[in-house]
NUKOLBA-425543 format. One record per residue: residue number from 1; residue in one letter; chain; x, y, z of N, C-alpha, C in turn. Coordinates in nm, 2 decimals. Example, Ala and Ser with C-alpha at 12.3 -4.5 7.8 and 13.67 -1.06 7.14 Angstrom:
BEGIN
SETOR/num/residuo/cadena/nu/nv/nw/cau/cav/caw/cu/cv/cw
SETOR/1/a/A/1.32/-0.57/0.78/1.23/-0.45/0.78/1.32/-0.33/0.78
SETOR/2/s/A/1.28/-0.22/0.71/1.37/-0.11/0.71/1.29/0.00/0.79
***
This chain:
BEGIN
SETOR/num/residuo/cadena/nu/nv/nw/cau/cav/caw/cu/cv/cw
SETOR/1/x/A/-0.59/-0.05/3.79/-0.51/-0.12/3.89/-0.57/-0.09/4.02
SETOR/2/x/A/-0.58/-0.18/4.09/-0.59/-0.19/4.20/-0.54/-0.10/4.34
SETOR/3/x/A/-0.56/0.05/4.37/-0.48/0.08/4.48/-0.40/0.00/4.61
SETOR/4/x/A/-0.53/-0.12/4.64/-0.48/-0.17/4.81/-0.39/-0.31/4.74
SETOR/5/x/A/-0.39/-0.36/4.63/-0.35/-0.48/4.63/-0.24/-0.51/4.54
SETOR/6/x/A/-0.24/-0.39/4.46/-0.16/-0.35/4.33/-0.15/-0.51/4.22
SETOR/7/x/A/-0.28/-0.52/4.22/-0.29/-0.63/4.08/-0.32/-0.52/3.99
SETOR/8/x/A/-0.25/-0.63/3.90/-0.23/-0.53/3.72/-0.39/-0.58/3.68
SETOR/9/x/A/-0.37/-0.46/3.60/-0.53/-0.47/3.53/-0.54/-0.58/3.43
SETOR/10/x/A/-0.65/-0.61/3.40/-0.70/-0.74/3.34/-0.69/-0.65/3.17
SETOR/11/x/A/-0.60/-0.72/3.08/-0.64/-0.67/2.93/-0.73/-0.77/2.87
SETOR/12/x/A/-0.76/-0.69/2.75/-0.89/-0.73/2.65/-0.84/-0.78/2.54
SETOR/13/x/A/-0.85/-0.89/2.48/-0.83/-0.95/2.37/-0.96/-0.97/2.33
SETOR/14/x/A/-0.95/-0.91/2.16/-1.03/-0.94/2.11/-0.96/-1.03/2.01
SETOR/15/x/A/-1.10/-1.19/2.00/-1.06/-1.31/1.90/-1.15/-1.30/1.77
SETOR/16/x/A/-1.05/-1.31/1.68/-1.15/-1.34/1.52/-1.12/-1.43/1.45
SETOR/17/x/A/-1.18/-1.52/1.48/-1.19/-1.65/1.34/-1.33/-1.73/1.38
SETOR/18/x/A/-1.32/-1.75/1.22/-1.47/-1.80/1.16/-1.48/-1.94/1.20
SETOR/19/x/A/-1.42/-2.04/1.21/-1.40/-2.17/1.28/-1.41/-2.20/1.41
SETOR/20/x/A/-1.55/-2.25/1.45/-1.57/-2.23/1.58/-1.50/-2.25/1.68
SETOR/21/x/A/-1.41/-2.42/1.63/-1.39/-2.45/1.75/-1.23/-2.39/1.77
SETOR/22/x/A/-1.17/-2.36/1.66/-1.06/-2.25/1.68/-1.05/-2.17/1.75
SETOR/23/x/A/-1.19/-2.06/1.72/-1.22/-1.94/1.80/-1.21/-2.00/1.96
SETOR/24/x/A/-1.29/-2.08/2.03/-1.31/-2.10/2.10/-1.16/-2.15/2.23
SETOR/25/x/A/-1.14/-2.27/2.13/-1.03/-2.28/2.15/-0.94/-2.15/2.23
SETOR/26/x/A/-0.88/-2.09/2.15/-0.79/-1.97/2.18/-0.91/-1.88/2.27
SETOR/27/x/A/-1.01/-1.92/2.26/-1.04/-1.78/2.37/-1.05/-1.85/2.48
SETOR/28/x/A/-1.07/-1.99/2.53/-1.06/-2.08/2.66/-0.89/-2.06/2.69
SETOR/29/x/A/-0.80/-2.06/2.64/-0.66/-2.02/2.65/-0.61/-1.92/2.70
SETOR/30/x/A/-0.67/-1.79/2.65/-0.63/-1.69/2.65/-0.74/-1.67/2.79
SETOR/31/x/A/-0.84/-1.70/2.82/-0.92/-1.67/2.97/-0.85/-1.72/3.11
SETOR/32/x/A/-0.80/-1.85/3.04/-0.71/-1.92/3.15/-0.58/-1.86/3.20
SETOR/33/x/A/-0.55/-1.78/3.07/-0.42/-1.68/3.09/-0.48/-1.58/3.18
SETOR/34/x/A/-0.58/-1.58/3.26/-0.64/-1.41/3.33/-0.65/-1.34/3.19
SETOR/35/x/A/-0.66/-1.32/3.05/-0.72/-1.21/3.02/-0.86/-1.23/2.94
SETOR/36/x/A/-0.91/-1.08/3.00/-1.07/-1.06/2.91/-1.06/-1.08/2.80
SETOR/37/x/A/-1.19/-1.17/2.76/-1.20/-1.24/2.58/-1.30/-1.13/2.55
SETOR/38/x/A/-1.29/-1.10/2.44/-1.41/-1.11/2.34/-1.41/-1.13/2.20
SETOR/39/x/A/-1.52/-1.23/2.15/-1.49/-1.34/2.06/-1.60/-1.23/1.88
SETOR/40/x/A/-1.55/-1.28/1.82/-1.61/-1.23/1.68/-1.58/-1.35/1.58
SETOR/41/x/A/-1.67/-1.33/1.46/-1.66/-1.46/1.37/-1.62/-1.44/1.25
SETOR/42/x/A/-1.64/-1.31/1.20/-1.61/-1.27/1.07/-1.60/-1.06/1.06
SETOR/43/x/A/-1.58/-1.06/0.99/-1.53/-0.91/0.96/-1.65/-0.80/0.97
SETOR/44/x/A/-1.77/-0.82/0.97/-1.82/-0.68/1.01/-1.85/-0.73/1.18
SETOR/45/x/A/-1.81/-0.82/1.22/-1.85/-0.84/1.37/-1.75/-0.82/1.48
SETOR/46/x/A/-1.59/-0.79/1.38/-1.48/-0.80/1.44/-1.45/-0.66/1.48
SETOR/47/x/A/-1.54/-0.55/1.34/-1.51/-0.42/1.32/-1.59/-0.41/1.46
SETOR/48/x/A/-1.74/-0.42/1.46/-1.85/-0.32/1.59/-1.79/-0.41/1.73
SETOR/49/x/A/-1.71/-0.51/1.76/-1.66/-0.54/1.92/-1.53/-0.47/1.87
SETOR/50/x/A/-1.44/-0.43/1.79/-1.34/-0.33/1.86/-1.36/-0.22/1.85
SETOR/51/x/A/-1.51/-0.13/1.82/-1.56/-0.05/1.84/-1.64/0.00/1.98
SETOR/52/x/A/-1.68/-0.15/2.06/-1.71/-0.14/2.16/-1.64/-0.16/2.24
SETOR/53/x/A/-1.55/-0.25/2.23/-1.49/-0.29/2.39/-1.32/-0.24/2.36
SETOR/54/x/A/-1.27/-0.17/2.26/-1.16/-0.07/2.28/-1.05/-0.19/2.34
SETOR/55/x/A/-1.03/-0.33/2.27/-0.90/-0.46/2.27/-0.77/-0.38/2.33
SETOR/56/x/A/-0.70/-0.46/2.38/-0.58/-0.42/2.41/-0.51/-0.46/2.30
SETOR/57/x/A/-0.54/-0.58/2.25/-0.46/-0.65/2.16/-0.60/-0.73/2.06
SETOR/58/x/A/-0.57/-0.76/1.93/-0.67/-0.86/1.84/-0.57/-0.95/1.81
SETOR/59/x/A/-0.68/-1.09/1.80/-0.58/-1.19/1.74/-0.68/-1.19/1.60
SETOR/60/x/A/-0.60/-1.23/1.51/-0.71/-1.18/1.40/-0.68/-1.32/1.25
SETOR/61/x/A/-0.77/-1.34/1.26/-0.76/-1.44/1.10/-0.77/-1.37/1.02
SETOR/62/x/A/-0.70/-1.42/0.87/-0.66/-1.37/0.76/-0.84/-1.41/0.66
SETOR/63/x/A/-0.89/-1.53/0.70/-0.99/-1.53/0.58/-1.08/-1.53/0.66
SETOR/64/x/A/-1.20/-1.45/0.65/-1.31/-1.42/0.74/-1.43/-1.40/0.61
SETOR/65/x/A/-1.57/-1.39/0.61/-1.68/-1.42/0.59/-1.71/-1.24/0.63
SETOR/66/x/A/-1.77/-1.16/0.52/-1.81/-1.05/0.51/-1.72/-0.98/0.46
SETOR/67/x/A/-1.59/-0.96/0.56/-1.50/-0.91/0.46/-1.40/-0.97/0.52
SETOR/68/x/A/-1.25/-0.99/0.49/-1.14/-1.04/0.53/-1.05/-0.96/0.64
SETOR/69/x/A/-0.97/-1.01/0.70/-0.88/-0.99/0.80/-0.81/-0.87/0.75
SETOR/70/x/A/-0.78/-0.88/0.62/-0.68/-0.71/0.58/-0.73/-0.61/0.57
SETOR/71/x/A/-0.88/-0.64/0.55/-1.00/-0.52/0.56/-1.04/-0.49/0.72
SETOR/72/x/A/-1.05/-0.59/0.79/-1.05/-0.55/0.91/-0.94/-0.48/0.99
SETOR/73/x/A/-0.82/-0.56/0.92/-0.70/-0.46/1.01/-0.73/-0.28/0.94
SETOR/74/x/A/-0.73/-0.26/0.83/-0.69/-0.14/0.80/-0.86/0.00/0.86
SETOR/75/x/A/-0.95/-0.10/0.90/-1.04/-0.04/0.94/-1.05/0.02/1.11
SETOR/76/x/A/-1.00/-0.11/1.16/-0.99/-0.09/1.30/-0.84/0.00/1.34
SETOR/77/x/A/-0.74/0.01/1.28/-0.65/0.07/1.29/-0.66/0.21/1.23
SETOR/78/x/A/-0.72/0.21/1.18/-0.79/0.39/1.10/-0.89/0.49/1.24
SETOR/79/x/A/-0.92/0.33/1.34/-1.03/0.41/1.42/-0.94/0.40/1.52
SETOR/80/x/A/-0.87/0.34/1.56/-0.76/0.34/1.70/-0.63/0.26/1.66
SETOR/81/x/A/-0.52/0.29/1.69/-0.40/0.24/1.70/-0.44/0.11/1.81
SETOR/82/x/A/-0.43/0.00/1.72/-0.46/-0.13/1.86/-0.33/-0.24/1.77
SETOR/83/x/A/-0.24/-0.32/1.87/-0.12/-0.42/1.82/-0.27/-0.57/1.75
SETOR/84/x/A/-0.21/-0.59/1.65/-0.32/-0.70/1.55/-0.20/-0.83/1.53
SETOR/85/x/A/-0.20/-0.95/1.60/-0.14/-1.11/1.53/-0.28/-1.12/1.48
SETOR/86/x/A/-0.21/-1.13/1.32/-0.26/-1.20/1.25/-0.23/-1.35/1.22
SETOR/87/x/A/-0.36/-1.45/1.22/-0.35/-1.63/1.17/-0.33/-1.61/1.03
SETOR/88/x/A/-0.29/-1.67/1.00/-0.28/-1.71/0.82/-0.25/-1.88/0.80
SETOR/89/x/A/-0.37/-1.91/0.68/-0.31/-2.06/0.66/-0.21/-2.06/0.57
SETOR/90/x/A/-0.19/-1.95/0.51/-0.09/-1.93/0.40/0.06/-1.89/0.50
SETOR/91/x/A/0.15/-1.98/0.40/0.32/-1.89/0.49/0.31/-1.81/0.34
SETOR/92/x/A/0.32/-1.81/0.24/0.32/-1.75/0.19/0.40/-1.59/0.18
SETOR/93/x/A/0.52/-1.56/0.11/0.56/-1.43/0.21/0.50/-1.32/0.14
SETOR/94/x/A/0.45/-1.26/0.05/0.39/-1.21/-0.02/0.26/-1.19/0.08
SETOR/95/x/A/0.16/-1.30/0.09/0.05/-1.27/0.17/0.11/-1.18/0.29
SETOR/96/x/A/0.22/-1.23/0.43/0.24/-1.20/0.52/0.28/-1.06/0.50
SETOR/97/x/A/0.35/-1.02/0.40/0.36/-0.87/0.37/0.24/-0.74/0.37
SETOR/98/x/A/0.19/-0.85/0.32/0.05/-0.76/0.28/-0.07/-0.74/0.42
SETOR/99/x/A/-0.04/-0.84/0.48/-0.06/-0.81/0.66/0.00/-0.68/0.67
SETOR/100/x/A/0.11/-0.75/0.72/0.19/-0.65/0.78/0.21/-0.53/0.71
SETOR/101/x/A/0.15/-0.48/0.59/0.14/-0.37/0.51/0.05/-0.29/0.58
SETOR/102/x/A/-0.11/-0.35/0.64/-0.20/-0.31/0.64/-0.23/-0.29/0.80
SETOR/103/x/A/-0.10/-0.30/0.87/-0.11/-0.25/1.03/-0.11/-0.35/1.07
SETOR/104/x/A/-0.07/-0.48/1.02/-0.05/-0.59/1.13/0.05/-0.59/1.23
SETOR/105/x/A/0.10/-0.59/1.33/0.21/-0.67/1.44/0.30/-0.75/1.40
SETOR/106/x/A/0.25/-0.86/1.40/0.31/-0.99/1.36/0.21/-1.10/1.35
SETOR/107/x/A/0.23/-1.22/1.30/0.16/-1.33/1.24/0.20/-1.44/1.30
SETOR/108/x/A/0.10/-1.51/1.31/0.10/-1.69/1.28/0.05/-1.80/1.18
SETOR/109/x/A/0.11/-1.87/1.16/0.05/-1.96/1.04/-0.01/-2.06/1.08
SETOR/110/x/A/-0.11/-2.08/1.08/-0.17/-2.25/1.09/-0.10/-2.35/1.05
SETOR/111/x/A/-0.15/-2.47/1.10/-0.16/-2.49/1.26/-0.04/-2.42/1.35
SETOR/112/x/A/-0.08/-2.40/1.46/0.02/-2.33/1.53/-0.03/-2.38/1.70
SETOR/113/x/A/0.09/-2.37/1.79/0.09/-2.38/1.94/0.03/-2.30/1.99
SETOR/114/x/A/-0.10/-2.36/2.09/-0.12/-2.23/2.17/-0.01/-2.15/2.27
SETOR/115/x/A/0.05/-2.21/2.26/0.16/-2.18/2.41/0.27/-2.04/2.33
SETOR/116/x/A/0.28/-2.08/2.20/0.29/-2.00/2.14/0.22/-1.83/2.09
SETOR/117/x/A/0.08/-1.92/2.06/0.03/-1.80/2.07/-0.02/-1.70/2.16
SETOR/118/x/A/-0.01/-1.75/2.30/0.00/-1.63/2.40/0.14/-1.57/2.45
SETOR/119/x/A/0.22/-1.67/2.42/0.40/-1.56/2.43/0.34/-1.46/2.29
SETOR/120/x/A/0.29/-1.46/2.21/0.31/-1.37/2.11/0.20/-1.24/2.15
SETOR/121/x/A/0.11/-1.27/2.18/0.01/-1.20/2.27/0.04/-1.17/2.38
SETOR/122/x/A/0.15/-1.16/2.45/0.22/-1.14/2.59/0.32/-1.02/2.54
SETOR/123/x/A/0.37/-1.08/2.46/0.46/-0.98/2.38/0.47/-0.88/2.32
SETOR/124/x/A/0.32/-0.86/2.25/0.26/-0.72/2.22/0.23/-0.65/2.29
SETOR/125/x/A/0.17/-0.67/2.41/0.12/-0.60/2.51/0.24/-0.56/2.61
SETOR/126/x/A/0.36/-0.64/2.61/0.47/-0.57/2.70/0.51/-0.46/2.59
SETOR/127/x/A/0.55/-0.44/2.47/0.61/-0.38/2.39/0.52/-0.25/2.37
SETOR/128/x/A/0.37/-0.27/2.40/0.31/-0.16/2.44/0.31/-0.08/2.53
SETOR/129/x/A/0.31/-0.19/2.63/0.39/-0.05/2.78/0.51/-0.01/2.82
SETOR/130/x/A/0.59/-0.07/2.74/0.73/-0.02/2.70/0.74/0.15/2.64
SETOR/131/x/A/0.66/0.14/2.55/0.63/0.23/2.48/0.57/0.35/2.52
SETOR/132/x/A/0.44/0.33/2.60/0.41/0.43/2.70/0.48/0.44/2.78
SETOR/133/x/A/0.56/0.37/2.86/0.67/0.45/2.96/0.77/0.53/2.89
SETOR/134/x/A/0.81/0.49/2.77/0.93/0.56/2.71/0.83/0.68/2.67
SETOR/135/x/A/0.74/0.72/2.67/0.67/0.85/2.64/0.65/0.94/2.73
SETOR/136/x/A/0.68/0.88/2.88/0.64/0.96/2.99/0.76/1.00/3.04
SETOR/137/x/A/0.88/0.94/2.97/0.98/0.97/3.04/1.01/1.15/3.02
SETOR/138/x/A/1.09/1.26/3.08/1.11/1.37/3.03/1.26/1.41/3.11
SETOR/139/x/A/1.31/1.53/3.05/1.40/1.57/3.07/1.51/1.47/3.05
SETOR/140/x/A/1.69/1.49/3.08/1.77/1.45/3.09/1.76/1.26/3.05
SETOR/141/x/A/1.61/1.20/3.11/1.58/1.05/3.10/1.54/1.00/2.95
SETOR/142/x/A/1.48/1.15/2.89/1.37/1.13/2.78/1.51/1.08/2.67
SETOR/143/x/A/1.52/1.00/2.57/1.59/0.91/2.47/1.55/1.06/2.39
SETOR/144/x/A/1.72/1.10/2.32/1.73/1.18/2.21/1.69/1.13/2.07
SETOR/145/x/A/1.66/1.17/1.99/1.66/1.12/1.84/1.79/1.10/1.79
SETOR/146/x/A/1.78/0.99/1.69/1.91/0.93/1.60/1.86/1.00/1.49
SETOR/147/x/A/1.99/1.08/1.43/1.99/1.09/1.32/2.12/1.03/1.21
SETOR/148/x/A/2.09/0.96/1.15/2.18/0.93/1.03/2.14/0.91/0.90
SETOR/149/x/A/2.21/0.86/0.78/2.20/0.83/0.67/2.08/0.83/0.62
SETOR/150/x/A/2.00/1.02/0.63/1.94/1.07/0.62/1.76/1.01/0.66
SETOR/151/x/A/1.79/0.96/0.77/1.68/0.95/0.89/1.70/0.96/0.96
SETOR/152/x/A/1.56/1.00/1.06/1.57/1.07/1.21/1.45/0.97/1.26
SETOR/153/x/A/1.54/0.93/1.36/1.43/0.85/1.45/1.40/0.88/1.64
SETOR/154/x/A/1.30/0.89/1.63/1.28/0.93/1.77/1.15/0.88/1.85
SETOR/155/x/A/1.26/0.81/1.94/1.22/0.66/2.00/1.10/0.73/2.10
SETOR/156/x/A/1.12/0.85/2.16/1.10/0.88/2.28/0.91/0.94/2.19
SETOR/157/x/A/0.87/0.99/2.06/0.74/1.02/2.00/0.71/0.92/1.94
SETOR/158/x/A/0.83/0.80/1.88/0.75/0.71/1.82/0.73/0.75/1.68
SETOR/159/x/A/0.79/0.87/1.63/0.80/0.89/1.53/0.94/0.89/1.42
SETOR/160/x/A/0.93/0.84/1.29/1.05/0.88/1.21/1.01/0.90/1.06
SETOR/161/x/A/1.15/0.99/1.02/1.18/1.05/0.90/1.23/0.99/0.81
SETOR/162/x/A/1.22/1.02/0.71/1.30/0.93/0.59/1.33/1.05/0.49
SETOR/163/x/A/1.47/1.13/0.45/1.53/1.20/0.40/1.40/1.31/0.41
SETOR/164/x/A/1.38/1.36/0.52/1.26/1.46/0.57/1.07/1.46/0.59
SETOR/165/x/A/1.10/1.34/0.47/0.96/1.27/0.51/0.87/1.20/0.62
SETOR/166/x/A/0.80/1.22/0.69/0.77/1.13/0.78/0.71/0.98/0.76
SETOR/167/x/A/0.77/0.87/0.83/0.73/0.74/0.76/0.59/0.67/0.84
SETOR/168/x/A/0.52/0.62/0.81/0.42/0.57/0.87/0.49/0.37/0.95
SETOR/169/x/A/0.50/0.35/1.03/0.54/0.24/1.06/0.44/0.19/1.17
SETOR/170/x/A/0.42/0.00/1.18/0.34/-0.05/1.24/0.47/-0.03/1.40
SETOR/171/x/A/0.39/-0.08/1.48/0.46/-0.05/1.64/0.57/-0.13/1.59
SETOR/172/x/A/0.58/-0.27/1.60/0.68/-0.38/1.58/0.78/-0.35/1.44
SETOR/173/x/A/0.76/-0.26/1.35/0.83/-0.18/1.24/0.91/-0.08/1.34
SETOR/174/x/A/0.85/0.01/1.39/0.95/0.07/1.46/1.03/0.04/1.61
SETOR/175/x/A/0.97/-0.04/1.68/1.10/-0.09/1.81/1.19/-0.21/1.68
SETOR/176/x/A/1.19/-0.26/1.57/1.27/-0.31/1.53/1.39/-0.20/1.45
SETOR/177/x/A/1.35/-0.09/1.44/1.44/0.01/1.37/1.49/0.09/1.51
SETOR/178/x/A/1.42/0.12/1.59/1.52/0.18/1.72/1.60/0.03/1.75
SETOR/179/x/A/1.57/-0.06/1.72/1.68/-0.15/1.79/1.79/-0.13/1.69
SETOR/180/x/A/1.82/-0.13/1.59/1.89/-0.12/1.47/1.95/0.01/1.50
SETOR/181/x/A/1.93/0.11/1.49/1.93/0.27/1.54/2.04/0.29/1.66
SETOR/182/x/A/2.01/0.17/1.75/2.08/0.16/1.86/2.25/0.13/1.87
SETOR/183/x/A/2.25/0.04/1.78/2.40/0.04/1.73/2.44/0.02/1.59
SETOR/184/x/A/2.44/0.21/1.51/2.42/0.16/1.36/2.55/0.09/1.30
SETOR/185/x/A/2.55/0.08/1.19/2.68/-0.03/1.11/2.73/-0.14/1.23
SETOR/186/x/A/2.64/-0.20/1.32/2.66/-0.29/1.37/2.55/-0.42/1.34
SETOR/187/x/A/2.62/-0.50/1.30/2.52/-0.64/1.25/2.49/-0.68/1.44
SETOR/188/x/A/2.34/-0.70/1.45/2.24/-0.79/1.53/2.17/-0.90/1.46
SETOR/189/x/A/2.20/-1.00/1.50/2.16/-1.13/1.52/2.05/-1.16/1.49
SETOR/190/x/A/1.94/-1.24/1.43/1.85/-1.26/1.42/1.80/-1.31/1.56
SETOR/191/x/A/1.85/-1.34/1.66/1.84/-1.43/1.82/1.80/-1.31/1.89
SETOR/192/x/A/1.91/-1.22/1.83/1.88/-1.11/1.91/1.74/-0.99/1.94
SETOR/193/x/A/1.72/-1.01/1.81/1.63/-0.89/1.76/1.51/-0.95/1.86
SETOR/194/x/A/1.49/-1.11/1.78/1.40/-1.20/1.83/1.35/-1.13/2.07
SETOR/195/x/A/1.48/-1.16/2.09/1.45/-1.16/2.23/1.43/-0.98/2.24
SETOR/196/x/A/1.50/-0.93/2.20/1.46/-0.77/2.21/1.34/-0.70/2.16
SETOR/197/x/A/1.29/-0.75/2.04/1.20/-0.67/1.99/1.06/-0.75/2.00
SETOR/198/x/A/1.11/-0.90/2.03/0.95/-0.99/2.01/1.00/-1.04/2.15
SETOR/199/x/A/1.09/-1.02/2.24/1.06/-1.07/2.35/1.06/-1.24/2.36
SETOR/200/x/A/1.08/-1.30/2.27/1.12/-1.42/2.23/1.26/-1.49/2.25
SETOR/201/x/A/1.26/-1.60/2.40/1.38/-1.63/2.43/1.42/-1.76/2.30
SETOR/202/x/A/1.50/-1.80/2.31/1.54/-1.96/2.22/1.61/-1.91/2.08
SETOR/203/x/A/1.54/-1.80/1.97/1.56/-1.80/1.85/1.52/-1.86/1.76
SETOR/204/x/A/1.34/-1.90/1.85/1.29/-1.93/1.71/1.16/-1.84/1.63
SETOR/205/x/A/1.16/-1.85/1.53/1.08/-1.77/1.47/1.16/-1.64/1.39
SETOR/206/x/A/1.25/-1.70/1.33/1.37/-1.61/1.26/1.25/-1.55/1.12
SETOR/207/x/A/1.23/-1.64/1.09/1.13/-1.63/0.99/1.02/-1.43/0.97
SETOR/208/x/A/1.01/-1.44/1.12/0.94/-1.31/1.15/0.96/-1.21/1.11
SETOR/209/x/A/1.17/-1.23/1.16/1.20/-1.10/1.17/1.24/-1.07/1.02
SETOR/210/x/A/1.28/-1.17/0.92/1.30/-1.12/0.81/1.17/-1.09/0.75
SETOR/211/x/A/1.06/-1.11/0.78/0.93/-1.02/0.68/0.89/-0.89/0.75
SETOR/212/x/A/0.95/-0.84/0.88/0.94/-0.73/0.95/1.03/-0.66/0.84
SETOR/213/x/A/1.17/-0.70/0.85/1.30/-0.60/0.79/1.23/-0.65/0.64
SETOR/214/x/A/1.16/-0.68/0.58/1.13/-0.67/0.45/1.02/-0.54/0.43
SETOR/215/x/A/0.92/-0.53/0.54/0.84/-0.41/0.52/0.90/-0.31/0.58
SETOR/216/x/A/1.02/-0.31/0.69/1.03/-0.17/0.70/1.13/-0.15/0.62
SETOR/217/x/A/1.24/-0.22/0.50/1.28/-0.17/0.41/1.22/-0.11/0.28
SETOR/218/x/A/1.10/-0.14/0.27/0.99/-0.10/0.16/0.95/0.06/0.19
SETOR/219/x/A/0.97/0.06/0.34/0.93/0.23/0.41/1.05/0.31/0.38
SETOR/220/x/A/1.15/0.25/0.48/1.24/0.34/0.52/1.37/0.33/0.37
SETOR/221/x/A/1.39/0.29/0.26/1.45/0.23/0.19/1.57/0.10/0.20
SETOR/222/x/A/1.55/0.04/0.11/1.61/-0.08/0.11/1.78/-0.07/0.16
SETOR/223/x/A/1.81/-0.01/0.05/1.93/0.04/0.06/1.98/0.07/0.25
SETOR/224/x/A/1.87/0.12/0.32/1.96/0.14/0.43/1.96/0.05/0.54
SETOR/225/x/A/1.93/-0.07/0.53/1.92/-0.21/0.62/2.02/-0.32/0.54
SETOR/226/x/A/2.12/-0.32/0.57/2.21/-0.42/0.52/2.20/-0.58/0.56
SETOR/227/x/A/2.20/-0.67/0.52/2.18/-0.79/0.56/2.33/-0.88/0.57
SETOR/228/x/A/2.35/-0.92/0.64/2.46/-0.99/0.72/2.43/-1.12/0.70
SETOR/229/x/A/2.42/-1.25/0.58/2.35/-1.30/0.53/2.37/-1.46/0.68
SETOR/230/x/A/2.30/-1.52/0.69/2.30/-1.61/0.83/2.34/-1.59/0.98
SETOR/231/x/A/2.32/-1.43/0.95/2.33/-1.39/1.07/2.25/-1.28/1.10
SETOR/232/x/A/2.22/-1.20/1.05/2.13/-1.03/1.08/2.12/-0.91/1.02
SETOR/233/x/A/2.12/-0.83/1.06/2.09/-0.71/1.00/2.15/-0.60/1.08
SETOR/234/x/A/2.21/-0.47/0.95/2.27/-0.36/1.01/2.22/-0.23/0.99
SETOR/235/x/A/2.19/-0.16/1.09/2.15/0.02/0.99/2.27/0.09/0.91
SETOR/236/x/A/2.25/0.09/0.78/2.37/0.17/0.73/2.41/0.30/0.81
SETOR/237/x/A/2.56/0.33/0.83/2.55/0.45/0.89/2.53/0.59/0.81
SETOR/238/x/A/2.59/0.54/0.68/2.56/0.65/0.52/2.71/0.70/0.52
SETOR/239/x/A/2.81/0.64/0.56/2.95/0.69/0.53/3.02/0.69/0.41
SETOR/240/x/A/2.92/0.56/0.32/2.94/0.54/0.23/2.86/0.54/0.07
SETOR/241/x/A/2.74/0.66/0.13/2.65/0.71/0.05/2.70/0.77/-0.02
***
């Protein structure tokens, strides 16, 4: 950042897909948005630029040429924690799982809005500096850990437990369980989660948050996310364990 002018720093997006005019596409978009591009075409090319230029964020396709998008997420997230939207031509929820198994953020499916895809890339990158401020905070400011129905969550490390175990969760897995954490045996809205945790005004894209609460019940157990069926989701409190 800038001392005399106080402009925010320029982030790095790194673009992967094998389709030229796709690639290109979204990286003429995302330049226009002010942020630094850098463009890749297939999977060993996607690994050595986020080895060089250290992305704030990847947008990442699912079928790539050398090796695929789920090989790329699970490589580049092994070498640095970086937020990954994955494209997929598949809705498929099985495939989207297996994303999101492998360290993805969140997804899009082809064809898709660009206007779209930079609120979603706007989105990860606020949810990341949310996250670093909530790490700097200390004392009296710093957020206590929740503990219930035999999990401990703590918002302020970023870390949580599952009946003493520690759980491995993608970023968007865990601000969606501190949101839940926040008021347990209380049903949240799918509208809600949406604007809170994806930063997403309107309520659309409901779709998302139930393959989020699908993997983080696969972590944290099923049993402790209750579904509120056309409306949301609750953290059990365990009163009735």
């Amino acid at each position: 950042m800038s001392p005399d002018t106080g402009t925010p720093p320029r982030r790095t997006v790194l673009v992967v897909e094998d389709e030229p005019l796709i690639n290109q596409a979204v990286a003429d978009r995302l330049r226009a948005e002010r942020y630094d591009v850098v463009q890749a075409w297939d999977g060993p090319g996607a690994v050595a630029a986020h080895a060089e230029h250290s992305p704030d964020v990847v947008v990442l396709d699912v079928m790539l040429p050398g090796y695929d998008g789920l090989e790329v997420c699970r490589r580049i997230q092994t070498e640095r924690p970086v937020p990954v939207l994955m494209l997929t031509a598949r809705a498929d929820e099985a495939d989207v799982l297996v994303g999101l198994g492998v360290g993805a953020d969140d997804y899009l499916t082809k064809p898709f809005r660009m206007r779209e895809l930079v609120a979603r890339v706007g989105a990860l990158l606020r949810r990341v500096e949310r996250a670093a401020e909530l790490h700097e905070l200390a004392g009296p400011q710093r957020p206590q850990p929740v503990e219930l129905n035999g999990l401990r969550v703590d918002a302020a490390a970023r870390r949580v437990w599952a009946d003493g175990d520690e759980v491995r969760l993608t970023p968007t897995e865990f601000d969606l369980l501190v949101c839940l954490a926040a008021e347990p045996g209380t049903v949240v809205t799918r509208e809600r989660l949406l604007a809170e945790v994806w930063g997403w005004p309107g309520g659309s894209g409901t779709r998302t948050v139930d393959s989020h609460v699908k993997g983080l019940r696969a972590k944290v157990g099923s049993d402790r996310i209750r579904t509120a069926h056309g409306v949301g989701y609750a953290l059990e409190t365990g009163a009735d364990r």
